[in-house]
PDB file as gemmi writes it, atoms N, CA and C in Angstrom:
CRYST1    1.000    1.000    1.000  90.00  90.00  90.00 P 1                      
ATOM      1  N   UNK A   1      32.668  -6.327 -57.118  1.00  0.00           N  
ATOM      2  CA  UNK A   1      32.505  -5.502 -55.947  1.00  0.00           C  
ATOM      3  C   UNK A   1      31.411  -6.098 -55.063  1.00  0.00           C  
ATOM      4  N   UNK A   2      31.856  -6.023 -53.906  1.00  0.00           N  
ATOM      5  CA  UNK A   2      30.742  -7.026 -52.424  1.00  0.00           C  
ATOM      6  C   UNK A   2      30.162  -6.082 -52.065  1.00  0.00           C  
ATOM      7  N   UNK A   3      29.147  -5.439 -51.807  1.00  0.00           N  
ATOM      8  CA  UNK A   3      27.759  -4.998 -51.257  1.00  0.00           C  
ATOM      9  C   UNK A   3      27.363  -5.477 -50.360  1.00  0.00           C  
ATOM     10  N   UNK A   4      27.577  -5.075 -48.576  1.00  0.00           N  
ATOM     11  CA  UNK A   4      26.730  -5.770 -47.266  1.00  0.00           C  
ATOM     12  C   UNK A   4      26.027  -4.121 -47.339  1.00  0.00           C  
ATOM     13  N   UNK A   5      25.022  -4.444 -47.087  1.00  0.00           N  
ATOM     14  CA  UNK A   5      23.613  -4.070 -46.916  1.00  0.00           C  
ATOM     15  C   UNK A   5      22.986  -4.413 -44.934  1.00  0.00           C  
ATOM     16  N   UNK A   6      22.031  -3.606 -44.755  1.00  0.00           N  
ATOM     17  CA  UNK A   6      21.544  -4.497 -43.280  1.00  0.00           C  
ATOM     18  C   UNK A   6      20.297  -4.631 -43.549  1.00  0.00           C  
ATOM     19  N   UNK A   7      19.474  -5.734 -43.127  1.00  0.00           N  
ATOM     20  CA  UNK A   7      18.506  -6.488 -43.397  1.00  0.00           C  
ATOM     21  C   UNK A   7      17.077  -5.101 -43.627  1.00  0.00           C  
ATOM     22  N   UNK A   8      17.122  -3.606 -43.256  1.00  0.00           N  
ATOM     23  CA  UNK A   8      16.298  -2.482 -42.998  1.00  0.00           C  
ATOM     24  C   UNK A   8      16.849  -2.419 -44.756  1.00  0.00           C  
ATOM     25  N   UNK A   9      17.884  -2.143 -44.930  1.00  0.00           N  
ATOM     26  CA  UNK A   9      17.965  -1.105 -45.933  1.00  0.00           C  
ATOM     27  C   UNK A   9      16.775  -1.840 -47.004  1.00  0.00           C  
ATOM     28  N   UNK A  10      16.587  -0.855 -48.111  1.00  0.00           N  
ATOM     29  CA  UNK A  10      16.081  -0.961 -49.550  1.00  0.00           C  
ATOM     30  C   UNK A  10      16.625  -1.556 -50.584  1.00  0.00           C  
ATOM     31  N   UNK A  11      16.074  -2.781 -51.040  1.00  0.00           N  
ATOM     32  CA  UNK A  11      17.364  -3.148 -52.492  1.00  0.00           C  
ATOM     33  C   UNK A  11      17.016  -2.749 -53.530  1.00  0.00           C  
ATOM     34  N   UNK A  12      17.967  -2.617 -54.340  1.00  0.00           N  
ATOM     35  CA  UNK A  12      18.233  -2.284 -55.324  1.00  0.00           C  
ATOM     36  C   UNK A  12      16.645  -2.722 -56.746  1.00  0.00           C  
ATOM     37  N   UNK A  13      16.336  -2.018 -57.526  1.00  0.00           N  
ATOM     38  CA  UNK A  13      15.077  -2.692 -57.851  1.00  0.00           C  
ATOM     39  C   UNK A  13      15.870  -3.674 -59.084  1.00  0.00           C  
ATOM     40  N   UNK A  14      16.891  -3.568 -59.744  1.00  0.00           N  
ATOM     41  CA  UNK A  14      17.537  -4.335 -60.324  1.00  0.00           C  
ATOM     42  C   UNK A  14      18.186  -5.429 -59.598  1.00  0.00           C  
ATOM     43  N   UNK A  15      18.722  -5.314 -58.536  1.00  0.00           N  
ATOM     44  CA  UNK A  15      19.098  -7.169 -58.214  1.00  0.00           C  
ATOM     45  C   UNK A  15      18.303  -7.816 -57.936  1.00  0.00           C  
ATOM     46  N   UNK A  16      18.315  -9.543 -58.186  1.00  0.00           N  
ATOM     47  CA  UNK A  16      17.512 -10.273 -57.996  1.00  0.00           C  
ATOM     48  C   UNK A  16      18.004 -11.338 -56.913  1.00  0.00           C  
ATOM     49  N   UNK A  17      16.516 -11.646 -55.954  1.00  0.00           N  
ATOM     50  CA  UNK A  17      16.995 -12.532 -54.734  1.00  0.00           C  
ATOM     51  C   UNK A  17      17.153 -13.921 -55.050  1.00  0.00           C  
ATOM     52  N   UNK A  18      18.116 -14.201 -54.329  1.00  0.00           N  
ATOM     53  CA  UNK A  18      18.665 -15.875 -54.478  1.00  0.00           C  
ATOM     54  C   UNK A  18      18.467 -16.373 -52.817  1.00  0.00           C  
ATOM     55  N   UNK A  19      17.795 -18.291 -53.018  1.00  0.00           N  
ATOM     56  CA  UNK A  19      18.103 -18.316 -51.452  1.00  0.00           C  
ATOM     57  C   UNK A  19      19.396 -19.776 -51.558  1.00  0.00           C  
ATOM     58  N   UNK A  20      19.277 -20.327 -52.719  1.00  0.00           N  
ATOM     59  CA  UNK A  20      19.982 -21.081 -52.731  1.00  0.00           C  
ATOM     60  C   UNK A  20      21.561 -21.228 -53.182  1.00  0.00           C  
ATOM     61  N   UNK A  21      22.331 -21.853 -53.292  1.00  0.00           N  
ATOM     62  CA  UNK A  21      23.794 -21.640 -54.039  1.00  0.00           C  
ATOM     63  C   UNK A  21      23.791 -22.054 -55.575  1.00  0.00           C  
ATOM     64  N   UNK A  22      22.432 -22.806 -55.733  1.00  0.00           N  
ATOM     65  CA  UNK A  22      22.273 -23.061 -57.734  1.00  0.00           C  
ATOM     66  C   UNK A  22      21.748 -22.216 -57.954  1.00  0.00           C  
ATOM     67  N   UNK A  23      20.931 -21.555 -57.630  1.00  0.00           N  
ATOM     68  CA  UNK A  23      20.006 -20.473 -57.813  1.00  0.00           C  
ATOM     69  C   UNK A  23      21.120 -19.297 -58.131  1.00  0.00           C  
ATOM     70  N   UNK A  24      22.004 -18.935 -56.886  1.00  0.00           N  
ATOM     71  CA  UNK A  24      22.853 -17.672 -56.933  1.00  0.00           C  
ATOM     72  C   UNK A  24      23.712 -18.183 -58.214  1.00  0.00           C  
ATOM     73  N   UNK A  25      24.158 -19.345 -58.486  1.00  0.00           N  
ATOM     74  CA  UNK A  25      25.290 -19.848 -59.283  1.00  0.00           C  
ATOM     75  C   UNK A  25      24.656 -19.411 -60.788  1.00  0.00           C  
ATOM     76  N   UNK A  26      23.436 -20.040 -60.986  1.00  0.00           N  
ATOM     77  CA  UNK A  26      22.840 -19.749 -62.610  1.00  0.00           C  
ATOM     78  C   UNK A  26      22.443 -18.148 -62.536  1.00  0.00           C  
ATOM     79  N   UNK A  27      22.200 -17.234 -61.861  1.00  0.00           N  
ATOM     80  CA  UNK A  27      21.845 -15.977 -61.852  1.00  0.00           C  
ATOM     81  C   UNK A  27      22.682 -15.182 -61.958  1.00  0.00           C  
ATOM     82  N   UNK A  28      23.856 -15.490 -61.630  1.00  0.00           N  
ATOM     83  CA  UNK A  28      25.449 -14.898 -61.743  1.00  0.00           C  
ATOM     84  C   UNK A  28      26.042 -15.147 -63.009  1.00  0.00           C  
ATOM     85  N   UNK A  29      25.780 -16.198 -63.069  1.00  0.00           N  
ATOM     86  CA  UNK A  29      26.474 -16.790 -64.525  1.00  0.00           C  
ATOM     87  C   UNK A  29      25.116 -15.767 -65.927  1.00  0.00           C  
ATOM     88  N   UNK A  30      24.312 -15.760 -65.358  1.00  0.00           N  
ATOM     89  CA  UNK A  30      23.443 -14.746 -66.478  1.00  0.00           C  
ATOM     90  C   UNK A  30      23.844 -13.073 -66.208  1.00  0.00           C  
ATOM     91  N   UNK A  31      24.568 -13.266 -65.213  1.00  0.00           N  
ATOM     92  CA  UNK A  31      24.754 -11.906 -65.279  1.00  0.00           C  
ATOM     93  C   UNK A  31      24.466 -10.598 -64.713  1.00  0.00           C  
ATOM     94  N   UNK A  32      23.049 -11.503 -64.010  1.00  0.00           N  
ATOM     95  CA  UNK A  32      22.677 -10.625 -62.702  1.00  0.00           C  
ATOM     96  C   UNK A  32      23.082 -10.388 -61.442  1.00  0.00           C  
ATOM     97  N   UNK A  33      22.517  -9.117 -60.692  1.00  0.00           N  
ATOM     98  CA  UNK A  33      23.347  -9.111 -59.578  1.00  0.00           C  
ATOM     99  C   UNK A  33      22.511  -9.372 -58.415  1.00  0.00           C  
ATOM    100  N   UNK A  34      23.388 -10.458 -57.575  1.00  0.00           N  
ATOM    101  CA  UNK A  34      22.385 -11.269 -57.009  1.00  0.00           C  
ATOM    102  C   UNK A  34      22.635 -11.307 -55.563  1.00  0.00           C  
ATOM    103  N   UNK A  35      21.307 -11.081 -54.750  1.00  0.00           N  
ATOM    104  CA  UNK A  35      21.188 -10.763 -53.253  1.00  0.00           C  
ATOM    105  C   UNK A  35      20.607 -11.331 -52.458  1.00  0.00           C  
ATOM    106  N   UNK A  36      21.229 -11.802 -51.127  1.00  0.00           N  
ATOM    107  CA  UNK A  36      21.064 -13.148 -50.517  1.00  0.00           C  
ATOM    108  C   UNK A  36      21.229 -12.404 -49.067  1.00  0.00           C  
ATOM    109  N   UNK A  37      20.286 -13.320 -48.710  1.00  0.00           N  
ATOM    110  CA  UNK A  37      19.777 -12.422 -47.382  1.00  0.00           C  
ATOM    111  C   UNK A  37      20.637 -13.460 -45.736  1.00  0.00           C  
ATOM    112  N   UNK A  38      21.161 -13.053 -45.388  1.00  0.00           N  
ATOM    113  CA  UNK A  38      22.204 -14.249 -44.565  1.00  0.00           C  
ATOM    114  C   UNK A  38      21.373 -14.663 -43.641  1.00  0.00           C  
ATOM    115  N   UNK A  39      21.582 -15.828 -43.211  1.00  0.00           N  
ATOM    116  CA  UNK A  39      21.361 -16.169 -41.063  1.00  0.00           C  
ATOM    117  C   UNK A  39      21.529 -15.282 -40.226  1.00  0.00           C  
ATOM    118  N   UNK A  40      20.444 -15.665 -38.964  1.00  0.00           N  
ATOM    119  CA  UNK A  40      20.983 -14.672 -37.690  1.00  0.00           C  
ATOM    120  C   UNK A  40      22.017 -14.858 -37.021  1.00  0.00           C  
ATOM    121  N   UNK A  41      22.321 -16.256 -36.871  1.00  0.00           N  
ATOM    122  CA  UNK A  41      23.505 -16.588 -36.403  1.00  0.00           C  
ATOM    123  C   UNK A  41      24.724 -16.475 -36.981  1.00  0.00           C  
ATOM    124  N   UNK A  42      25.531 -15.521 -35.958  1.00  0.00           N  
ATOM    125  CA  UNK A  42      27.080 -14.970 -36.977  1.00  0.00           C  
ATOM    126  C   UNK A  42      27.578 -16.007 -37.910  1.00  0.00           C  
ATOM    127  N   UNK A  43      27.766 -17.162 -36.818  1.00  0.00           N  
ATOM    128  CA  UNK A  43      28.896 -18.152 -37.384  1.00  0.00           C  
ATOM    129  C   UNK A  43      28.164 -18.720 -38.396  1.00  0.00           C  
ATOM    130  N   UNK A  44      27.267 -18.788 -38.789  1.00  0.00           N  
ATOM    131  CA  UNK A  44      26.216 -19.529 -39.888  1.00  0.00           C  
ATOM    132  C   UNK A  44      26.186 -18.098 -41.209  1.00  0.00           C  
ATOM    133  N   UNK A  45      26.116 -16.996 -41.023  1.00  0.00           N  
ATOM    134  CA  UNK A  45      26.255 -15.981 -41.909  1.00  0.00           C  
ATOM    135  C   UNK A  45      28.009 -16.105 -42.463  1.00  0.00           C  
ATOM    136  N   UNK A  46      29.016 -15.763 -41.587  1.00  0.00           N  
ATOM    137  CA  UNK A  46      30.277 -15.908 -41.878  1.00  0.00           C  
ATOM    138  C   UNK A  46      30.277 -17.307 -42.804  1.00  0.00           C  
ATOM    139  N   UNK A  47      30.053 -18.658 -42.526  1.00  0.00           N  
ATOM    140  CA  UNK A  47      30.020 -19.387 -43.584  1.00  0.00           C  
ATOM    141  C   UNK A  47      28.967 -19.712 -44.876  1.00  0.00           C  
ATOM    142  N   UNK A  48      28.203 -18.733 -44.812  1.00  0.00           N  
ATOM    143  CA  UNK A  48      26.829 -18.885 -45.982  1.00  0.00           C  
ATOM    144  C   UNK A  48      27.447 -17.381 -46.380  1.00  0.00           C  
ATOM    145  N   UNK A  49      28.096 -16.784 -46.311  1.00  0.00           N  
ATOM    146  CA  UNK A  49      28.538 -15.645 -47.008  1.00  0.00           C  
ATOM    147  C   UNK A  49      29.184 -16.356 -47.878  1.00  0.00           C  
ATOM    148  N   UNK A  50      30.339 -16.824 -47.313  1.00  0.00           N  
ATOM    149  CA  UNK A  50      32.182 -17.114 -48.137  1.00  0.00           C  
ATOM    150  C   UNK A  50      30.943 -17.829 -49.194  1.00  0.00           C  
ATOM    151  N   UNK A  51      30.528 -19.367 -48.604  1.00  0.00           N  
ATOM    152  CA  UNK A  51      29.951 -20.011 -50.049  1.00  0.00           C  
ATOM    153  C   UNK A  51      28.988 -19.197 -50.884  1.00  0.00           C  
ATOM    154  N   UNK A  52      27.959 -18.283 -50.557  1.00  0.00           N  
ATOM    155  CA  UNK A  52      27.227 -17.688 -51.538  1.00  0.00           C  
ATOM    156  C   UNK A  52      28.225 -16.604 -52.120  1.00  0.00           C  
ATOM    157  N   UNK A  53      29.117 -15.874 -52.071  1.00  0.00           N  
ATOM    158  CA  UNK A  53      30.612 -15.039 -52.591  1.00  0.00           C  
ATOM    159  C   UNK A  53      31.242 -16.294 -53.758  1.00  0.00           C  
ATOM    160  N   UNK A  54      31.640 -17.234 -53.215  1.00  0.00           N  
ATOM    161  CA  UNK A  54      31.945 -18.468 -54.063  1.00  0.00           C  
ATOM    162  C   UNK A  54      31.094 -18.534 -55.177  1.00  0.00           C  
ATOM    163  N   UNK A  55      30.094 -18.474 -55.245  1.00  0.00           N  
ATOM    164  CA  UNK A  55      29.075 -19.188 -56.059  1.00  0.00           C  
ATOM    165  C   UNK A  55      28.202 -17.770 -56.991  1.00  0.00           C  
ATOM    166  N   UNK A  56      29.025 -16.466 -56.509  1.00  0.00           N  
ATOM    167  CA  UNK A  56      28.494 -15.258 -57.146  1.00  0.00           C  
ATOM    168  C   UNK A  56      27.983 -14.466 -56.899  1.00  0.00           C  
ATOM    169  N   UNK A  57      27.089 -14.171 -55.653  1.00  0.00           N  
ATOM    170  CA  UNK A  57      26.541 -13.610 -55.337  1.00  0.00           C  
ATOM    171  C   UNK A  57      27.434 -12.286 -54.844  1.00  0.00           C  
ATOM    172  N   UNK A  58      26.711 -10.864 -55.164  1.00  0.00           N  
ATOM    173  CA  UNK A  58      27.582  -9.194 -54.528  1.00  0.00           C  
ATOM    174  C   UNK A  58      26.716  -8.589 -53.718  1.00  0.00           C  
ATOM    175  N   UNK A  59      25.382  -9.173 -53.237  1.00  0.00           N  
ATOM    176  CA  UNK A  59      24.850  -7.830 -52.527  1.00  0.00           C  
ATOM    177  C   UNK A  59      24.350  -9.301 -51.102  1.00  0.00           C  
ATOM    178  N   UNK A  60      25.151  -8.382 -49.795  1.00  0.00           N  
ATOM    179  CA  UNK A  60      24.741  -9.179 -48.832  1.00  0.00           C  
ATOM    180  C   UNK A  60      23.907  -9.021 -47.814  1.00  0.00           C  
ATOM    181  N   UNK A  61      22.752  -9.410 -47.515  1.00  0.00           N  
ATOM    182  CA  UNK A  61      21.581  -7.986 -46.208  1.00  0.00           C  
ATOM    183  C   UNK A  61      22.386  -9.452 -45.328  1.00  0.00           C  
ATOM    184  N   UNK A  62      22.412  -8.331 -44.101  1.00  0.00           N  
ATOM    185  CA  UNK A  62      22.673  -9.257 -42.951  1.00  0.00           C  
ATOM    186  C   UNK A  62      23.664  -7.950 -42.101  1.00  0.00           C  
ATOM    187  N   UNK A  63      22.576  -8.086 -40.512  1.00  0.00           N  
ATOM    188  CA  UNK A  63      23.295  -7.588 -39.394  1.00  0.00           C  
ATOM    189  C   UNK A  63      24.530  -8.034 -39.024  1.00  0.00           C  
ATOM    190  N   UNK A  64      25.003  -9.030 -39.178  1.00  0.00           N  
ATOM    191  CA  UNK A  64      26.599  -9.206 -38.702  1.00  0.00           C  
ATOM    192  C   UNK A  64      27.744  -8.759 -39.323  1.00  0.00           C  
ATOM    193  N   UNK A  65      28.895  -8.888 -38.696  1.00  0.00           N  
ATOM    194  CA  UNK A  65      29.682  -8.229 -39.299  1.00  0.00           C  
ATOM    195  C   UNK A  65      30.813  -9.316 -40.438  1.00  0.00           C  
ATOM    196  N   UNK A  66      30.244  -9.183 -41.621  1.00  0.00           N  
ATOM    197  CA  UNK A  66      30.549 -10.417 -42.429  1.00  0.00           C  
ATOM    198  C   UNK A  66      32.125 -10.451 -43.643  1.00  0.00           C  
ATOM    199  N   UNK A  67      32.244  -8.708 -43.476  1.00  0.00           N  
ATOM    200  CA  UNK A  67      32.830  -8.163 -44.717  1.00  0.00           C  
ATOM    201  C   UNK A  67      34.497  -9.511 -44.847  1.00  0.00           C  
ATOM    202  N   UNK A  68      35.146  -9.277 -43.388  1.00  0.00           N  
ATOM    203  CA  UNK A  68      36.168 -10.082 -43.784  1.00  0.00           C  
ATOM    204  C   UNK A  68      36.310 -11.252 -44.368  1.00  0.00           C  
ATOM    205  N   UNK A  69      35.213 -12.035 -44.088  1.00  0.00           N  
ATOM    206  CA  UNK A  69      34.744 -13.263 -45.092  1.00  0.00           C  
ATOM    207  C   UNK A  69      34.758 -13.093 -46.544  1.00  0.00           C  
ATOM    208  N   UNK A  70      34.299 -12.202 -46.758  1.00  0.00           N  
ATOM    209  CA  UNK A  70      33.526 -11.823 -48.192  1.00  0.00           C  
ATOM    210  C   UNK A  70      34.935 -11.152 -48.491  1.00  0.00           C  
ATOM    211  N   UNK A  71      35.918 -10.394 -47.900  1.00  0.00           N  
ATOM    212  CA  UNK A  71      37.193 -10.079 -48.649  1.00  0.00           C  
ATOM    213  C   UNK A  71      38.117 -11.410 -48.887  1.00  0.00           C  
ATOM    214  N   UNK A  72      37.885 -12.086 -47.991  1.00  0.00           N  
ATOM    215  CA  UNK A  72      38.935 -13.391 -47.950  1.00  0.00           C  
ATOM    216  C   UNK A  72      38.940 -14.026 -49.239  1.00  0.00           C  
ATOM    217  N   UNK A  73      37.352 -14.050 -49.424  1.00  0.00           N  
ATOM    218  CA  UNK A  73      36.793 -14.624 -50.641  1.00  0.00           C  
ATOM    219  C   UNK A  73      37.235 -14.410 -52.269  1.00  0.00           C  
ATOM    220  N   UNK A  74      36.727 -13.014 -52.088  1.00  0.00           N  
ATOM    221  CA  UNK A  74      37.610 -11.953 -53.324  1.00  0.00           C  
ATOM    222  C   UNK A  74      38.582 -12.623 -53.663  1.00  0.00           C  
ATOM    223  N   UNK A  75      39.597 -12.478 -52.663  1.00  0.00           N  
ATOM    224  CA  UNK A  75      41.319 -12.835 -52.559  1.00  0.00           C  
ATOM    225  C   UNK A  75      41.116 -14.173 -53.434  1.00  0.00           C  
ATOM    226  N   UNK A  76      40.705 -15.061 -52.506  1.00  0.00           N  
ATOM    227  CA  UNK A  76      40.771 -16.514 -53.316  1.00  0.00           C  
ATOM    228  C   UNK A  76      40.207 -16.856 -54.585  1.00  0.00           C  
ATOM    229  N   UNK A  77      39.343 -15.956 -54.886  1.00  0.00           N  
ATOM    230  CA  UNK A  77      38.835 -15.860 -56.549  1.00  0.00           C  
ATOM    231  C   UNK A  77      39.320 -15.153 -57.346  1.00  0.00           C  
ATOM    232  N   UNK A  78      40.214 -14.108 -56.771  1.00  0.00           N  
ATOM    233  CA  UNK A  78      41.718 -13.600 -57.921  1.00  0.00           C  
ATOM    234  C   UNK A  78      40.621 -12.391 -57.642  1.00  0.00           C  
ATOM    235  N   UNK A  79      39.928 -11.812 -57.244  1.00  0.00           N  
ATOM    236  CA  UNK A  79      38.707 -10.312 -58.194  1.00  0.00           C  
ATOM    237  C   UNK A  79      39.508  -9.249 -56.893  1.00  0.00           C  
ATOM    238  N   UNK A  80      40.026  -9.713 -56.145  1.00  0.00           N  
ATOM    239  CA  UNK A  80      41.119  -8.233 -55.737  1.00  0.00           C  
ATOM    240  C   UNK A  80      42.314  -8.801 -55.112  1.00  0.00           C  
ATOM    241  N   UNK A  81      43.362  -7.783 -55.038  1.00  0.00           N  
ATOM    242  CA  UNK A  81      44.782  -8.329 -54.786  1.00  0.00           C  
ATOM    243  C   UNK A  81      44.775  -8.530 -52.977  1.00  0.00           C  
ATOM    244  N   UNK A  82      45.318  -9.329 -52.045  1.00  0.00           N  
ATOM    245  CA  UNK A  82      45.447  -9.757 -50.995  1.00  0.00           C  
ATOM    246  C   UNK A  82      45.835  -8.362 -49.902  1.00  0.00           C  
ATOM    247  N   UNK A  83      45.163  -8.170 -48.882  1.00  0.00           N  
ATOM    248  CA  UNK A  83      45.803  -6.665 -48.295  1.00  0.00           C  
ATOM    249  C   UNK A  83      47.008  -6.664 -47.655  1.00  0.00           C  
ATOM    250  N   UNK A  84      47.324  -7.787 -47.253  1.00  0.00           N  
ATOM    251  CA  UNK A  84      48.521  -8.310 -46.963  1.00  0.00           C  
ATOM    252  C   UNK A  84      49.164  -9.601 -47.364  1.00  0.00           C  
ATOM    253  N   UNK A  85      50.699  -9.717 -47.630  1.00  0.00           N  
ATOM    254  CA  UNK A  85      51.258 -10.939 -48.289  1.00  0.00           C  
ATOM    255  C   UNK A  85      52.593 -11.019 -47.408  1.00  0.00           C  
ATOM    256  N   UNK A  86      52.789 -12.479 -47.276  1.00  0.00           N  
ATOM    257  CA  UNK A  86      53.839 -12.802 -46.158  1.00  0.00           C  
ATOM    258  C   UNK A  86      54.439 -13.596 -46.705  1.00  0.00           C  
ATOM    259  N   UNK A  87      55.930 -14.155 -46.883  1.00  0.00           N  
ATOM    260  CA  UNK A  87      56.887 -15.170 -47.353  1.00  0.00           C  
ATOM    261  C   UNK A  87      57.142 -16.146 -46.238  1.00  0.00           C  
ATOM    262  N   UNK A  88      57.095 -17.014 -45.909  1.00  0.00           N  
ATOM    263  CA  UNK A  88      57.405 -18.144 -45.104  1.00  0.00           C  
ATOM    264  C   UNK A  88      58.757 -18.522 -45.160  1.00  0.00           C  
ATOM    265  N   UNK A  89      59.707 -17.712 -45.022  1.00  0.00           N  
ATOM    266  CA  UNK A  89      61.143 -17.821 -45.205  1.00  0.00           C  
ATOM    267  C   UNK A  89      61.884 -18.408 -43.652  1.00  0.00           C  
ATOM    268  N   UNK A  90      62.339 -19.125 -43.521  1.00  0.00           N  
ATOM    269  CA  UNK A  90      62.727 -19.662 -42.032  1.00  0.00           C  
ATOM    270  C   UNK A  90      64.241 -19.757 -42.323  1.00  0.00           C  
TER     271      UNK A  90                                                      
END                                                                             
């Protein structure tokens, strides 16, 4: 489950912050739940989301609007089913 958060709110006193993608990668893999604080710039958050989602991370602070990234992501890591599916039948 993905968690966007906005950079005001309060975290959680159990997750722990990651700034890097080894960092989020070994902290995930232990099991923790791990929170990464995005860029100001959209287009730099939209792609430091998908890879920190990639690499494990569920709790995201960041003002932009990032979620569809972070569902796309899901999708491609199998952890939820696609909201829509299309056949390429011609």
């Amino acid at each position: 489950m993905t968690i966007v958060i906005r950079p005001a709110d309060p975290a959680d006193p159990a997750w722990v912050a990651a700034a890097s993608l080894s960092e989020v990668s070994a902290l995930a893999q232990a099991g923790r739940t791990v929170v990464v604080t995005l860029p100001e710039d959209e287009t730099e958050a939209i792609a430091a989301a998908a890879a920190f989602a990639w690499a494990g991370a569920t709790v995201f602070r960041t003002s932009h609007q990032v979620r569809q990234a972070l569902d796309m992501t899901e999708v491609l890591l199998g952890n939820r089913p696609p909201a829509l599916t299309r056949r390429g039948l011609a």
